[in-house]
Backbone as a ProteinNet text record, in pm:
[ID]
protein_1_A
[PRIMARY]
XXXXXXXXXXXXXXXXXXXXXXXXXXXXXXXXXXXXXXXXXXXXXXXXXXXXXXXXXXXXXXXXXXXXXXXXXXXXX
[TERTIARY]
10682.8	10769.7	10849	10960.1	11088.7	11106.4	11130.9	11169.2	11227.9	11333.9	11446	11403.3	11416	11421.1	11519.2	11495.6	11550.1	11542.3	11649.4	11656.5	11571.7	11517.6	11478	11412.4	11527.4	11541.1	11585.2	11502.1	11472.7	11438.2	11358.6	11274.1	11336.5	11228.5	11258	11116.9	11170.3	11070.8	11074.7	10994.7	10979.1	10913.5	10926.9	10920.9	10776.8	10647.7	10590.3	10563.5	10532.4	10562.2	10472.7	10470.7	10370.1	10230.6	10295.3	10156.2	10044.9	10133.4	10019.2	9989.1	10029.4	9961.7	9904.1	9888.2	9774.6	9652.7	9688.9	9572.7	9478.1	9564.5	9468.6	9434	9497.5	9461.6	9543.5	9652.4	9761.2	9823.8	9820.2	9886	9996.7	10089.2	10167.1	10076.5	10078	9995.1	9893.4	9847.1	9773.6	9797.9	9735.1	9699.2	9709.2	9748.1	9714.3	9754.2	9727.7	9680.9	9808	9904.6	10008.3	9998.1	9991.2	9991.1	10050.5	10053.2	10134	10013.7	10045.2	9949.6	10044.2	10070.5	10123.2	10265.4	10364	10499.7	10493.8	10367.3	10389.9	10364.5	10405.4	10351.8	10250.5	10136.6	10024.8	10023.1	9991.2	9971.4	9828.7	9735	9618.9	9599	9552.9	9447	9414.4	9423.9	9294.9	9150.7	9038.6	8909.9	8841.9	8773.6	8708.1	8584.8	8512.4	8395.2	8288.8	8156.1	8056.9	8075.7	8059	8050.6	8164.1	8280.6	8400.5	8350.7	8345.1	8281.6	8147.3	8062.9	7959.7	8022.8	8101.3	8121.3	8250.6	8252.4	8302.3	8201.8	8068.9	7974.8	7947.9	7913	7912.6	7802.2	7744.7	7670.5	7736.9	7870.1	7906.5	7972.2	7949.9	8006.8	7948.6	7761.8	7648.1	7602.9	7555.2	7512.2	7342.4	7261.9	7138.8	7128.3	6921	6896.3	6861.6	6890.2	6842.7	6730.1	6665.7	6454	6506.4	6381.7	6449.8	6305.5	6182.1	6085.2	5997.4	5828.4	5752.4	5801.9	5709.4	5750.2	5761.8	5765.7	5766.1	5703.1	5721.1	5706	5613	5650.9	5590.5	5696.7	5738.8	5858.4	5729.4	5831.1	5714.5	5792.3	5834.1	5886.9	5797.3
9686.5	9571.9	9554.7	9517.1	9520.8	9375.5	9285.6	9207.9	9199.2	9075.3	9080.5	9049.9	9083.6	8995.1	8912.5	8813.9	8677.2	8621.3	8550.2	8497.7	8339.3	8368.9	8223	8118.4	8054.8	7961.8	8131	8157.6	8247.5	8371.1	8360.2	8476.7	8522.3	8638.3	8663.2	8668.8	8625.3	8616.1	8657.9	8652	8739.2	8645.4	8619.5	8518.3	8683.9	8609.7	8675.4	8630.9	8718.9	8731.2	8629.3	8536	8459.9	8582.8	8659.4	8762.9	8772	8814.5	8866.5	8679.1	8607.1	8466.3	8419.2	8475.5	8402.6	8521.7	8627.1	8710.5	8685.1	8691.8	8626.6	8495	8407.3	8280.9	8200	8291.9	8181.4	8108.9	8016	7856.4	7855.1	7720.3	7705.1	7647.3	7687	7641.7	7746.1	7869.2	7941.3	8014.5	8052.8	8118.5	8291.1	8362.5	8521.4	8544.3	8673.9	8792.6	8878.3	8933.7	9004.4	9075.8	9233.5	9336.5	9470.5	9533.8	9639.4	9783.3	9860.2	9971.3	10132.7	10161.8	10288.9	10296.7	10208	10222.3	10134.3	10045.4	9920.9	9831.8	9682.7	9580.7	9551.4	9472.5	9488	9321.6	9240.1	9115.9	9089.5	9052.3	9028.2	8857.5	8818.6	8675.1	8634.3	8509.2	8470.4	8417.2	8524.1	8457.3	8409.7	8282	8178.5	8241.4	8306.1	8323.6	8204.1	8251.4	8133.1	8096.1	8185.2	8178.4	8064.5	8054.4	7970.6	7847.4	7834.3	7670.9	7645.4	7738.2	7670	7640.9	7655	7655.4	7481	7456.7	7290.1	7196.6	7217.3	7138.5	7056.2	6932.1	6872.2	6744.2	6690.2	6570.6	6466.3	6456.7	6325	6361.9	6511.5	6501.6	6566	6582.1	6661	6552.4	6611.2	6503.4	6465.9	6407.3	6418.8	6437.9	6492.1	6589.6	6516.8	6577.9	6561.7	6574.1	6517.9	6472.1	6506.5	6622	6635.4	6589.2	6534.6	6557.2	6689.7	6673.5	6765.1	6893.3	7001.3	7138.4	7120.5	7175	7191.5	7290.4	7415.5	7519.7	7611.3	7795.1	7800.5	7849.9	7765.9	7788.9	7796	7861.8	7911.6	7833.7	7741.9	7620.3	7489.8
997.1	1013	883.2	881.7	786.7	792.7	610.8	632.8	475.7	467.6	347.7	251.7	131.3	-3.2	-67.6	-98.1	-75.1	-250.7	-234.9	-397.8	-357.1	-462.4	-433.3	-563.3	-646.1	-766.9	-861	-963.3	-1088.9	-1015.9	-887.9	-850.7	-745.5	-681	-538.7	-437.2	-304.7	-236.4	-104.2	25.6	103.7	194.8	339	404.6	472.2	519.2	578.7	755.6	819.2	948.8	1001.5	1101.5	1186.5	1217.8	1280.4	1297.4	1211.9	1088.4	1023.3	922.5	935.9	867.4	988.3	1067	1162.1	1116.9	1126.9	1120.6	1033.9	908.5	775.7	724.4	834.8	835.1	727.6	696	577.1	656.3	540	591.6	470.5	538	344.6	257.3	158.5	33.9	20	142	40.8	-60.5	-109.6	-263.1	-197.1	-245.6	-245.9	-366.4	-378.9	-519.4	-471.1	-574	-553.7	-696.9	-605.5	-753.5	-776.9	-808.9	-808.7	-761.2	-733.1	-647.6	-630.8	-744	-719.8	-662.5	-716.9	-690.6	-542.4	-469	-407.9	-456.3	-373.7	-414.7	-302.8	-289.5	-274.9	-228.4	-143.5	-114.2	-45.7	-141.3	-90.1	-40.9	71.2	56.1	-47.4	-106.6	-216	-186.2	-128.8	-133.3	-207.9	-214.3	-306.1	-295.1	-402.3	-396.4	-419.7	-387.1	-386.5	-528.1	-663.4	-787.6	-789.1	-708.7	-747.2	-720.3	-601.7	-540.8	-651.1	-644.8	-728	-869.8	-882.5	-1005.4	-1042.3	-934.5	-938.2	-864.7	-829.7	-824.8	-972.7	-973.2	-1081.4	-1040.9	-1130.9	-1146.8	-1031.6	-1059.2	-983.3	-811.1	-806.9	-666	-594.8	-645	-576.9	-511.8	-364.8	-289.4	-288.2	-254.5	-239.3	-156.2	-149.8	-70.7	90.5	123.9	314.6	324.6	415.4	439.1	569.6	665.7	775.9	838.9	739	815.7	790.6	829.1	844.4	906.6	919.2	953.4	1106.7	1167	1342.2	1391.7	1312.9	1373.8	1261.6	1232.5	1142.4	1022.1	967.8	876.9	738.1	630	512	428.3	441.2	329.8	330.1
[MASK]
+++++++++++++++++++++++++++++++++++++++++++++++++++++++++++++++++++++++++++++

């Protein structure tokens, strides 16, 4: 699939297809990784790893813990 490069302010940019932003689940405002790869350019997703999220857990926006109750069954917790 063929599509234009576009001026857009200082830069240039590249409108991507409905197809493939449904496929990968981009919305406006996501984030992807754009890099160079051997004379291409390269447009990855940006996946949030766990290390990321855990890593804005904090004192004031950890929740407490859930009580679900005794065992039921034979769970090893």
């Amino acid at each position: 699939m063929q599509t234009v490069v576009q001026k857009w302010g200082n830069s240039l940019g590249i409108r991507i297809p409905s197809i493939y932003a449904k496929e990968l689940a981009l919305t406006n405002g996501s984030l992807v990784e754009i890099c160079e790869d051997e004379g291409r350019i390269v447009i990855s997703p940006k996946r949030i790893s766990l290390q990321d999220l855990l890593a804005k857990v904090t004192t004031e926006n950890i929740h407490e813990p859930v009580e679900t109750g005794a065992s039921a069954g034979n769970e090893e917790w």
